[in-house]
C-alpha positions as CSV (number, residue, x, y, z in Angstrom):
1,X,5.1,-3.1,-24.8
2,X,5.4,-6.2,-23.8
3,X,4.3,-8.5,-20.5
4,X,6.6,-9.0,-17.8
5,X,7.5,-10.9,-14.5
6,X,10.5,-11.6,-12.4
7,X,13.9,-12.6,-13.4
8,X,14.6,-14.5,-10.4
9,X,13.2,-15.2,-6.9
10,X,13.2,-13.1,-4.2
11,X,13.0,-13.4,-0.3
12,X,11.5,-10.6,2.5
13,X,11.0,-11.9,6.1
14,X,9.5,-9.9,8.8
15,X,6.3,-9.3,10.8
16,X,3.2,-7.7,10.2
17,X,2.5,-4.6,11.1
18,X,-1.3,-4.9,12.7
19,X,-1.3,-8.9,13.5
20,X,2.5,-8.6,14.8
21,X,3.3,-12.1,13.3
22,X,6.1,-13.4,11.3
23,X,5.7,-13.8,7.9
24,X,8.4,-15.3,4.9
25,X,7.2,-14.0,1.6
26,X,8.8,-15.8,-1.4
27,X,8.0,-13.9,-5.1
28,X,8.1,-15.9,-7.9
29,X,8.3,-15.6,-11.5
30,X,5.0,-15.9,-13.2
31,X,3.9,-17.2,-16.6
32,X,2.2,-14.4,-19.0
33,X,-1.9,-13.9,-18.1
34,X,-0.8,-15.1,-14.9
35,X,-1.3,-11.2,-13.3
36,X,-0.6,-10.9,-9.3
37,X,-1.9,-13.8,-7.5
38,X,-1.2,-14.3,-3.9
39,X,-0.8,-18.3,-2.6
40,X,-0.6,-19.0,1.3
41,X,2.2,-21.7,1.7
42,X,0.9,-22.8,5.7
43,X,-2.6,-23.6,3.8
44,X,-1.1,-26.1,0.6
45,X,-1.1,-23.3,-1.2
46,X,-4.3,-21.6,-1.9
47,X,-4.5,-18.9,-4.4
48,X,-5.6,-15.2,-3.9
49,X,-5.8,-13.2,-7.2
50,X,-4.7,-9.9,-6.5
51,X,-7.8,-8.6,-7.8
52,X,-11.1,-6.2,-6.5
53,X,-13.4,-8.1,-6.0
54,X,-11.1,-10.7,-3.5
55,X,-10.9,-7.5,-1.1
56,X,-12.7,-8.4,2.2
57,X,-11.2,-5.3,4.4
58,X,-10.1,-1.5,4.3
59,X,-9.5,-0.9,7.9
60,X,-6.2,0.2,8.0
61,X,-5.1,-1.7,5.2
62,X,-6.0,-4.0,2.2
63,X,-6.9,-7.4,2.9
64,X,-7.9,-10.0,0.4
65,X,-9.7,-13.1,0.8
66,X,-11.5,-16.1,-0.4
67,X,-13.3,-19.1,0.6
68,X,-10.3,-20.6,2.0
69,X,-7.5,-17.9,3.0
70,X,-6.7,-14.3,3.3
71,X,-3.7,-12.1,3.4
72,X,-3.5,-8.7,4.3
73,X,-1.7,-5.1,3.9
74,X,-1.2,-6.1,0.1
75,X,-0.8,-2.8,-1.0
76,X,2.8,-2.0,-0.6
77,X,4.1,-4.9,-2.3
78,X,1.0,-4.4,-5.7
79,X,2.2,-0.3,-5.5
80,X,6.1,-2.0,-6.0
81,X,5.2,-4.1,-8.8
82,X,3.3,-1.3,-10.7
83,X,6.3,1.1,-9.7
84,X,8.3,-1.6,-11.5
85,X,6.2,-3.0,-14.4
86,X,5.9,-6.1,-13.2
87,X,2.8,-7.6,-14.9
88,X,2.9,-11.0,-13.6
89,X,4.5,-13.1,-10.0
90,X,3.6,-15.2,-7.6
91,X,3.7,-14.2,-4.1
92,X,3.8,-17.1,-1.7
93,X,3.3,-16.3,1.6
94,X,3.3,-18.5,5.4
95,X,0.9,-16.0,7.0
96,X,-2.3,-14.3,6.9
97,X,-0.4,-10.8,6.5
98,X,2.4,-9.5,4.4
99,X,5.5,-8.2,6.8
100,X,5.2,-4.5,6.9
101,X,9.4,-4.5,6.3
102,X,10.5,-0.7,7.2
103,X,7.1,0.5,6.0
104,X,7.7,1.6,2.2
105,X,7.6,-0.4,-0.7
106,X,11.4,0.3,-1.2
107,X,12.9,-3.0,0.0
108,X,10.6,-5.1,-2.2
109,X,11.8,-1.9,-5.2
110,X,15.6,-1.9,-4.3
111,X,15.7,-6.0,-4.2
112,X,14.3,-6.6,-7.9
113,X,15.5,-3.3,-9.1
114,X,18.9,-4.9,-9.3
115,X,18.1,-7.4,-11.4
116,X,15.4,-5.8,-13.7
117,X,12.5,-7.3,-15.2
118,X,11.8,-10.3,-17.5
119,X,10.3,-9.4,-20.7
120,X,7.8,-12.2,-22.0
121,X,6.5,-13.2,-25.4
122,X,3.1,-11.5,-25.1
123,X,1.9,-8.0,-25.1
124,X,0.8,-5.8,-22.3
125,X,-2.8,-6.0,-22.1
126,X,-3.0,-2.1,-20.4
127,X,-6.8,-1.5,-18.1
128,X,-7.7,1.5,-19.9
129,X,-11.4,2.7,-19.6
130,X,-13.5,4.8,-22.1
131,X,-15.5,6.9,-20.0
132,X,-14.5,9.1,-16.7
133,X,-15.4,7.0,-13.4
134,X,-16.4,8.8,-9.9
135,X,-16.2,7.5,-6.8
136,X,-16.9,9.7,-3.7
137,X,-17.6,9.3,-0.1
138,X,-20.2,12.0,0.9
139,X,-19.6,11.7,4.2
140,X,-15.6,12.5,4.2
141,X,-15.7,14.2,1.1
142,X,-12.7,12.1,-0.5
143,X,-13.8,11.3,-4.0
144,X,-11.0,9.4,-7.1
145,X,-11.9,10.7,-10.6
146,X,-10.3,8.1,-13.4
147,X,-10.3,9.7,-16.9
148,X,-9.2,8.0,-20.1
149,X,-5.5,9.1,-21.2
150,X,-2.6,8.3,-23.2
151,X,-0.3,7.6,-20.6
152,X,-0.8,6.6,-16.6
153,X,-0.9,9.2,-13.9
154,X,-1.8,9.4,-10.7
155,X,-1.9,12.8,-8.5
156,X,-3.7,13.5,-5.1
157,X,-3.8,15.8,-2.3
158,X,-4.6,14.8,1.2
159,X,-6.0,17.0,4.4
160,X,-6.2,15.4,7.6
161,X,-7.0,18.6,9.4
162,X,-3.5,18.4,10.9
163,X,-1.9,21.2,12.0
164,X,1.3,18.8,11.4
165,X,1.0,17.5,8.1
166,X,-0.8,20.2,6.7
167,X,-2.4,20.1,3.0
168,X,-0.2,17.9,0.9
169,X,-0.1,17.6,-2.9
170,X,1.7,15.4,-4.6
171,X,1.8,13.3,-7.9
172,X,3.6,10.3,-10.3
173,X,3.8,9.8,-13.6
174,X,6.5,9.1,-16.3
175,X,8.5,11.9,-15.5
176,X,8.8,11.1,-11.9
177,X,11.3,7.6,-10.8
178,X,8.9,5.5,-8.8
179,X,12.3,3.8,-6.9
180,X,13.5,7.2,-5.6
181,X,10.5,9.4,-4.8
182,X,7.5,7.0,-4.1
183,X,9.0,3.6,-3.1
184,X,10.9,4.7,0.1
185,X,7.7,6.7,2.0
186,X,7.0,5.0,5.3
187,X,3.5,4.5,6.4
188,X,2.0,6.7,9.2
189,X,-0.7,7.5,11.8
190,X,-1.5,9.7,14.7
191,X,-0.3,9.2,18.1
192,X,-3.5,9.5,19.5
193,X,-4.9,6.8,17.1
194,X,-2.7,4.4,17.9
195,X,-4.4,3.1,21.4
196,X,-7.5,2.6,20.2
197,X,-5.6,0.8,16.9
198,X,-4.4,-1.5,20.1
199,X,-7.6,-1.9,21.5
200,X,-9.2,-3.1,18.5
201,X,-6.4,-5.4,17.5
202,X,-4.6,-3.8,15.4
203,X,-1.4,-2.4,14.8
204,X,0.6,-4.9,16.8
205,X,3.5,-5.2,14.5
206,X,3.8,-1.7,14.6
207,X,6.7,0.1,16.2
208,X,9.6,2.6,15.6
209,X,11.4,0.7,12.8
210,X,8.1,0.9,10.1
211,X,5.8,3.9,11.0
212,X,6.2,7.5,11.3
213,X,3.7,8.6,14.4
214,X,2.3,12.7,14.2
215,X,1.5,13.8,17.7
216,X,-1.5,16.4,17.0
217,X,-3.0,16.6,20.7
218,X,-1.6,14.8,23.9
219,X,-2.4,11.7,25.5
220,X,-3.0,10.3,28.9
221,X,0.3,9.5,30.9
222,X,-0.9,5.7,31.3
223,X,-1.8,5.2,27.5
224,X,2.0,6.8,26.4
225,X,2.9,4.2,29.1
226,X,1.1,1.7,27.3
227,X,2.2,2.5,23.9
228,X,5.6,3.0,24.2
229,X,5.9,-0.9,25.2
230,X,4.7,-1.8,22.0
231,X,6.3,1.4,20.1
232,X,9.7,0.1,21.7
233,X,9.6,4.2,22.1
234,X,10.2,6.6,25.2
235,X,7.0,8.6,25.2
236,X,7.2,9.9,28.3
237,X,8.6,13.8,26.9
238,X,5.8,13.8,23.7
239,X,6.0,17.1,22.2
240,X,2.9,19.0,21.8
241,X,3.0,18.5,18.3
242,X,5.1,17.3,15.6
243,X,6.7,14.0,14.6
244,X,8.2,11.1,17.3
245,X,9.1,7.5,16.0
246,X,11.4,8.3,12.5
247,X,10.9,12.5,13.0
248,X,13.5,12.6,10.0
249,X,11.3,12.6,7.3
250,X,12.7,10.8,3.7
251,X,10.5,13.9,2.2
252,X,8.7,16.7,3.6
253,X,5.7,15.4,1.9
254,X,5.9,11.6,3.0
255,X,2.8,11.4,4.1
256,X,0.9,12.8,0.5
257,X,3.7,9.9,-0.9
258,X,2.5,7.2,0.9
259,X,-0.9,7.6,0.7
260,X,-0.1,8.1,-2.9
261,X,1.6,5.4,-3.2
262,X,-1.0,3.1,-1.1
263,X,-3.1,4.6,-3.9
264,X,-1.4,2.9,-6.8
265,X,-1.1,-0.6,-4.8
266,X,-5.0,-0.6,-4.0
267,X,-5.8,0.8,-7.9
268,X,-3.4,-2.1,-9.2
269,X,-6.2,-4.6,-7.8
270,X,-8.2,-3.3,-11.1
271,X,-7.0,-6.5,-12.6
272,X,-4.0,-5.2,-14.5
273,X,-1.7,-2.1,-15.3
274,X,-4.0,0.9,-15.5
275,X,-3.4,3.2,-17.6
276,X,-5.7,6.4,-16.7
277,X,-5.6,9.7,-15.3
278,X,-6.0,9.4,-11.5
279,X,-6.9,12.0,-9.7
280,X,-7.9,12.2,-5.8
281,X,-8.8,14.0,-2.9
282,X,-8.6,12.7,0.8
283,X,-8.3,8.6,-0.5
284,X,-8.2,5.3,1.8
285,X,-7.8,2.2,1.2
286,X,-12.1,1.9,1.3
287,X,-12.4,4.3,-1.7
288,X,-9.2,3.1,-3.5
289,X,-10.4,-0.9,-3.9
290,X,-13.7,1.0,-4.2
291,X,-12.9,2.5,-7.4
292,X,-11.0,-0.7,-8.6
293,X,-14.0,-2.6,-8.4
294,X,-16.1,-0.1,-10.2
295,X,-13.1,-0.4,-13.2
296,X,-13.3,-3.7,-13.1
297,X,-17.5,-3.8,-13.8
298,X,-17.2,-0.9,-16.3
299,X,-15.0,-3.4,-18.7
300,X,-17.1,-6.5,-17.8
């Protein structure tokens, strides 16, 4: 198989979901070897290689940076371009943090999906490693195991202790279409995470248009107060449980989806398209870029 990039450009506009500021995102065809690289318009241009070792935060979401520049909550648009094969683009970008859209990767999927890919004149140079890689985090319990295989997959189960969400499993591979069943699941959090997510800055972009909230226990009457002005969502009936903002779920999984696809955005920082057996328990975006990195150092 061979390389390939964009056939055309494409345009996404919208804010970010935990600065709360605009952001036009232009992608770009790309010449072969190019891989991801990430260039901020507003600053002449500097280029970010979507790669591991650029990652400067996991809180929340995936931010890289160097010397100069950094752009954050990467990983929907990498987990689209390995949904879609796309080995090589340019994302130029006016602000320090991709627009969080509806909270998927499928408007980045359905916009290229129309036009396909561009093969190029060189041959897929796959990540593939020779020996199983571990990553764990003792104090959570989460751990990634990558094993060598024939073929990319990628399966993980998540717990959250949620009486809500539940145990989830779920998985992606060749048999399973990336655009249909991964692409469209919507970020999420709990309801009582989301004040302190305020407090420390975050999550300003969010509201009922890009996030699924789960209500596991109440909160205070002033912080629903507080949170449904930046929500742009009545919260003053909150069930005792359940789902508010988006309580239609896409899939009853959509949680295990997103983090799985979050998952294959952060593991796409390995400096290519891996192809691996993935298999997880509990990830974040800390142990994901995690076990990128440690691909990265076992080819070096």
């Amino acid at each position: 198989m061979n390389q390939q990039t964009l056939k055309k450009e494409y345009i996404f506009e919208g804010k970010g979901l935990h600065t709360g500021k605009q952001a036009r995102v232009l992608l770009r065809p790309a010449p072969a070897g190019t891989g991801i690289v990430f260039r901020r318009t507003d600053l002449g241009g500097v280029e970010i290689p979507a790669v591991a070792g650029n990652v400067a935060s996991t809180r929340r979401s995936t931010l890289l940076k160097n010397c100069k520049a950094k752009v954050g909550t990467v990983e929907h648009l990498m987990s689209a371009l390995y949904g879609l094969g796309v080995d090589n683009a340019y994302v130029d970008v006016d602000s320090s943090e991709m627009p969080i859209l509806d909270g998927s990767a499928a408007p980045y999927v359905k916009a290229i999906a129309v036009d396909g890919t561009l093969g190029q004149d060189a041959p897929r140079a796959w990540v593939e490693i020779s020996h199983e890689i571990i990553v764990r985090n003792s104090r959570t319990g989460s751990w990634i195991k990558i094993t060598p295989a024939d073929e990319p997959s990628f399966e993980i189960t998540i717990d959250f202790n949620s009486k809500v969400i539940g145990v989830q499993n779920t998985r992606f591979d060749a048999s399973v279409d990336y655009a249909t069943q991964i692409a469209p699941c919507r970020t999420f959090c709990f309801l009582h995470e989301v004040f302190p997510l305020l407090l420390l800055g975050l999550a300003r972009g969010g509201d009922v248009s890009n996030a699924i909230v789960v209500v596991e226990k109440p909160v205070s009457k002033w912080q629903a107060r507080f949170m449904a002005k930046v929500l742009g969502h009545t919260l003053e009936s909150v069930p005792d449980s359940g789902y508010i903002c988006n309580p239609d779920l896409r899939f009853s999984d959509e949680c295990a989806r997103h983090k799985l696809l979050d998952l294959i955005g952060d593991l796409h920082l390995c400096g290519g398209m891996l192809k691996a057996k993935v298999e997880a328990y509990k990830p974040g975006h800390a142990l994901n870029t995690a076990a990128a990195r440690e691909i990265m150092n076992k080819l070096k």
